[in-house]
C-alpha positions, 0 to 999 in steps of 0.5 A: 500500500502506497504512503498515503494518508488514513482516515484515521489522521484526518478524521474518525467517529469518535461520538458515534464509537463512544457512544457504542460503546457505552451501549456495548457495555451493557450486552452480556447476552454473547458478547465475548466478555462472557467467555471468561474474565478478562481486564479491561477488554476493549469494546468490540464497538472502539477496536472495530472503529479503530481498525477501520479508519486505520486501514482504510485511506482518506478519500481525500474530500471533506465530503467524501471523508464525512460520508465514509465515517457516516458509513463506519460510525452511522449518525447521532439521533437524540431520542426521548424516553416514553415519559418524555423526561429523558433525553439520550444520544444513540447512533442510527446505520453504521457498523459499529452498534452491536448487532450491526457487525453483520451489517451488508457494509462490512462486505464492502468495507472488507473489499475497500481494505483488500483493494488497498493492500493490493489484492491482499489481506493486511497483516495485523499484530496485537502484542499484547492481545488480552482477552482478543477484542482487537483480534477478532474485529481484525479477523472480521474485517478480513485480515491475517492476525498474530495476536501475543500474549505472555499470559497463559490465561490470555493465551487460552482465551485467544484461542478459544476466541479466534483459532477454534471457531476459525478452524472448526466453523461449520464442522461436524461430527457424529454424536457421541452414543450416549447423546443419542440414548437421552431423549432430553437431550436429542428432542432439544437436538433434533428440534433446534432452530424450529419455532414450531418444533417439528422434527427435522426430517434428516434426523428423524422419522415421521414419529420423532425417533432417531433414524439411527442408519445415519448417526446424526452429526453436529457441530461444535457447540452442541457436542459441547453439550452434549459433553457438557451434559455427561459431565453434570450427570456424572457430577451430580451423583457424586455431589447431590447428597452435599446440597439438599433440598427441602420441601421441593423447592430447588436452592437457588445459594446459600448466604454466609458470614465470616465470623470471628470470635469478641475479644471481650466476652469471648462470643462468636460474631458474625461479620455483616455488611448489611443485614438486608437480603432482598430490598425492591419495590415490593419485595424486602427481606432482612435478617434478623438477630438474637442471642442463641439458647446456649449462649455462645453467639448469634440466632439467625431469623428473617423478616419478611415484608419490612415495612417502609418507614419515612415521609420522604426518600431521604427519611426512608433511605436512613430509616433503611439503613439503620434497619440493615446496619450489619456489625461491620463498619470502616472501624472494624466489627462490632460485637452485637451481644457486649458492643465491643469494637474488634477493630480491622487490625484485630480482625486481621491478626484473628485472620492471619491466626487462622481464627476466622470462621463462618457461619451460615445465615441463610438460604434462598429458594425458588418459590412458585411466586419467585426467590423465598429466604428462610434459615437454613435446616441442622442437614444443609449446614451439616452437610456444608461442612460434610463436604471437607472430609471428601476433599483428600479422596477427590483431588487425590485423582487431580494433578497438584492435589488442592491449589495451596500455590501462594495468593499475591501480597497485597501492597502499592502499585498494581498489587494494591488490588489485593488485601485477602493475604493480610487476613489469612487468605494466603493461598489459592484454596483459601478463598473457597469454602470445603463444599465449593472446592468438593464441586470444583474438584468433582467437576474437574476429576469428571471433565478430565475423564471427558477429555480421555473419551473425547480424545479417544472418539475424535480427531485431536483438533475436535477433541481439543476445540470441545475440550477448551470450550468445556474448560472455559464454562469450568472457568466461569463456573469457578468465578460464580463458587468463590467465597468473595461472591456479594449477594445483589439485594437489588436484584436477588442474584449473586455476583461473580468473584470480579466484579471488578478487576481486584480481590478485595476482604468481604465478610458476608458472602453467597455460595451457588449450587453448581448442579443445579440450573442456577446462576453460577451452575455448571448448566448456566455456565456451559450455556453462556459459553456456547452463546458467546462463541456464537460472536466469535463464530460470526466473525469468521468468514470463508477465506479469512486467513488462520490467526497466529496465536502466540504465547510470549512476551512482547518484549521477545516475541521470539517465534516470529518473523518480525522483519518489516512483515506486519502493515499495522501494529494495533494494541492495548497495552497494559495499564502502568500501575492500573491492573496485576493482569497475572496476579488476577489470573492466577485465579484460573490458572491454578484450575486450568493447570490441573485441568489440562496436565497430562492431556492436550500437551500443545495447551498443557505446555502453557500451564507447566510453572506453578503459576503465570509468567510474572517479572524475571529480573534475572532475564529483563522480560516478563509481564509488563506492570508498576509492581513495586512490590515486585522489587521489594518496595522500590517505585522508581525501579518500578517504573523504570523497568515497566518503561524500559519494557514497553520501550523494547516492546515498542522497538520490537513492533518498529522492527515488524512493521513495513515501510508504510506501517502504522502503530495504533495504542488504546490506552486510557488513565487518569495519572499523568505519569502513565501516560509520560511513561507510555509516550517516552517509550514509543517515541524512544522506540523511534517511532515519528508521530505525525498530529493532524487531529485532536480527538482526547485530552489527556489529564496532567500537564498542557504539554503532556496533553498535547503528546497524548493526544497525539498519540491517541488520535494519530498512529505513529509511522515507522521511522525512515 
């Protein structure tokens, strides 16, 4: 492609992709953020609009030009809601929406982009490509992806995301005999896609049942569950006993409080932020406390239908606090029987002391009117703890035993994400409780013996592609059945164990119910993994070349040709101090490790150290964070290294481009520092920066301002 200008020097849809964005947030039905936990994933919205205009040459018009970003980013419309005392901003045509990627403008734009490399798919690196949003819209867009990443977590994503759909689209394969034998299973099969649910011909007689002359065949995502379905089967005889029910009614978590025991009067406590368990409109429920018989602590009760008490919002609002004030409070726990105060540093050294504990509160149910809170039975919380006596014999049959690989140290820098450590939390297996690491251990055991008859049936690319995607619902599964998970009062639901990208202390949390059709089951999981792929799926076009997927630093990325080969280097590079992107994975890592060693070697390899690549001093390479922690407390080496290290990553990225190549970095902080940080490597990396437009300011310094905006609004040419 000849020297010429980009759209994206001159100008860009930066309200339109913003405002998609936004939107794009708000999709968790098959969008790839629900594959599995990734930090700070790009909106698929902003990296499409950001490939786009890069590729793409200005047509050299102020005409031309609005009518080509019109057709990326289509229009903004204001609209009013249907009480008419709202107005919002929302784009109408373009491509950029969810749900336009599939738009008949996408056709067109891919042939523009070949018709400007010649004839040809532009080759398109990502070094540090995370959890693949980028990838997968240079994907969609036609072109010949490599997309690195050190983290083996990131690696595992990518592809599940890209390589998978891409290599086994539109591929099937017999059903395994054991489908064929559940009717459940085959009447959903055999019915798929028919609103009318009649039974399609090719499968089945005119009574509904099998023609078995033809095994029927499937494709990916329904041998994931037909897989997926045998390993719950399987799981459940096992682990049924562990989660009883009581009268018929299916138990939808368990809410938990940790306690610690009064350094005063020697009674147990119970550590409660809020004391409510359901607060909507028409729905409130709290728990109530009183002094049990014996003396030793806290009765647990519930009160259905609170009463709203107040004239006004703001009287309700306070009167509704003070009626769900748990004992904690920033000053620490306050004990509900002699009022003393066990402040945070008590709590802590109790923690570290292993003298923390906790106790079950209550139990939710799905009633025929909805969610029902009761107090739990003498058999749930017996068998709660039943459940610790198990755990020897099942991860006996698992590599490694029970994750006891060391939790990060909490401290400054991108380590302040972390505090479970001060508290005891020190280890892996420590942040789930005996049942939940019961479930997770049967579930892993079962998948793994999956993996070997799987293997056994297919082809090691089917038996792979099934395997990892059922190994992503384990993931996901494992985020939904931590003890760090909140209870939503608004909306009676748990929360995952990220709700946001850090592991913070909590003192009451919900445990799910795995085998059950449940938020944060294994079927709910598997389920949600197979809709999201279905977006990397409708990324992959015929033709559209295979990606590159590698594990490495970007500092290295030894295993490729980095000779002038790429047309464009796009990336989102990690966030200075922001995000410990492999202390937070470590979370997975440790499961999929003893998921996968000794089967799949190709992704098994990938697993082989303990935990996940962090900083080697010794090798100057590794993951590239503002870790002080990670040299004994030392910011300015700190910050030296990370910037040295996005340096030779941004040298590497020069030497890979062509002649003509463009470098495009999405980055977003607040601090001024990580942005004079990011600039003084790209340009030391001698890339030349060419400013024709201004799209964002920076905060900090005028002078730091301009170069980030530069540098955010113009890609950066390789020097000549």
């Amino acid at each position: 492609m000849a020297d010429d200008t980009r759209l994206i020097e001159v100008a860009f849809p930066l309200k339109q992709a913003s405002l998609d964005s936004v939107h794009e947030k708000n999709v968790r039905h098959g969008h790839i953020s629900t594959l599995h936990i990734w930090p700070a994933r790009r909106p698929l919205a902003a990296a499409r609009a950001a490939l786009l205009a890069t590729l793409l040459p200005d047509p050299g018009t102020p005409e031309a030009r609005q009518k080509l970003v019109e057709r990326i980013g289509g229009r903004v419309v204001k609209t009013v809601d249907k009480n008419g005392s709202k107005v919002k901003e929302e784009t109408v045509g373009g491509v950029l929406h969810w749900g336009r990627e599939s738009s008949p403008d996408m056709d067109w734009f891919r042939e523009q982009i070949r018709q400007a490399y010649g004839g040809r798919a532009p080759k398109v690196l990502d070094p540090f490509a995370g959890g693949g949003a980028i990838p997968l819209e240079a994907m969609r867009l036609g072109c010949e992806v490599t997309a690195v990443d050190i983290n083996p977590v990131a690696w595992f994503i990518l592809k599940c995301t890209l390589e998978y759909p891409q290599k086994l689209a539109g591929q099937t394969r017999p059903l395994p005999d054991f489908a064929l034998q559940s009717p459940e299973f085959m009447e959903a099969f055999l019915h798929q896609g028919d609103k009318k649910g009649k039974t399609r011909k090719k499968n089945a007689t005119s009574k509904g049942q099998i023609d078995f002359l033809a095994v029927p065949e499937a494709d990916l995502a329904w041998h994931v569950r037909a897989w997926g379905q045998w390993v719950l089967d399987q799981a459940k005889q096992e682990l049924g006993r562990f989660y009883p029910t009581t009268d018929g009614k299916p138990t939808v978590a368990y809410l938990w409080a940790r306690t610690v025991t009064c350094k005063h009067c020697r009674k147990t406590i119970p550590l409660l932020k809020t004391r409510w368990l359901a607060k909507k409109d028409k729905k409130r429920a709290r728990l109530t406390m009183t002094p049990n018989a014996d003396g030793t602590g806290i009765e647990f009760g519930i009160e259905q239908d609170v009463p709203v008490v107040g004239g006004n919002a703001a009287q309700k609002r306070a009167h509704d606090k003070e009626l769900g004030q748990g004992t904690m409070s920033r000053s620490g726990a306050k004990c509900p029987l002699c009022q003393t105060i066990m402040t945070m540093e008590d709590i802590r050294l109790e923690g570290r002391a292993g003298r923390l504990g906790t106790v079950m509160t209550a139990v939710v149910v799905d009633g025929p009117k909805g969610k029902e809170y009761r107090v739990p039975t003498e058999d749930e919380v017996q068998m709660a703890h039943a459940a610790a006596q198990e755990l020897e014999r099942v991860y006996a049959d698992i590599p490694f035993g029970i994750p006891n690989e060391p939790t990060p140290k909490g401290g400054s820098g991108a380590s302040r994400a972390f505090s479970v450590d001060g508290y005891g939390f020190d280890t892996w297996s420590k942040l789930f409780t005996s049942r939940q690491l019961l479930a997770i251990g049967v579930l892993i055991r079962t998948l793994r013996r999956a993996g070997s008859e799987i293997q056994r049936l297919y082809n090691p690319e089917w038996a792979e592609g099934v395997f990892s995607l059922l190994a992503l619902s384990m993931d996901r599964l494992v985020d939904f059945n931590s003890a760090f998970l909140a209870w939503i009062i608004s909306v009676e639901a748990i929360r995952n164990t990220f709700g946001r990208y850090a592991l913070p202390m909590n003192w009451d949390f919900s445990e799910a119910v795995p085998i059950n059709s449940v938020r944060g089951s294994w079927a709910q999981t598997t389920e949600a993994i197979l809709t999201s792929i279905q977006t990397s799926f409708g990324a992959i076009l015929h033709g559209t070349p295979p990606p590159s997927i590698v594990q490495d630093s970007a500092i290295s990325m030894q295993t490729l040709d980095m000779n002038g080969q790429y047309d464009l280097v796009i990336t989102d590079p990690p966030y200075y101090d922001a995000i410990p992107y492999s202390d937070l994975m470590d979370f997975f890592y440790v499961w999929l490790r003893r998921l996968y060693t000794d089967q799949f070697a190709s992704v098994a390899a990938a697993f082989r150290n303990d935990l996940s690549p962090k900083w080697d001093t010794g090798r100057r390479n590794g993951e590239l964070i503002d870790d002080a922690g990670r040299f004994g407390g030392d910011k300015t080496e700190s910050k030296r290294v990370y910037e040295d290290g996005m340096f030779r990553a941004f040298n590497r990225c020069h030497e890979s481009l062509r002649v003509n190549g463009r470098l495009v970095i999405v980055f977003a902080h607040k601090q001024p520092d990580a942005w004079e940080t990011l600039v003084s490597a790209i340009i030391r990396a001698g890339f030349v920066v060419d400013a024709r437009r201004v799209f964002i300011k920076s905060p900090g310094s005028v002078d730091l301002a301009e170069r980030a905006k530069i540098l955010r609004s113009q890609p950066a040419r390789r020097a000549q």
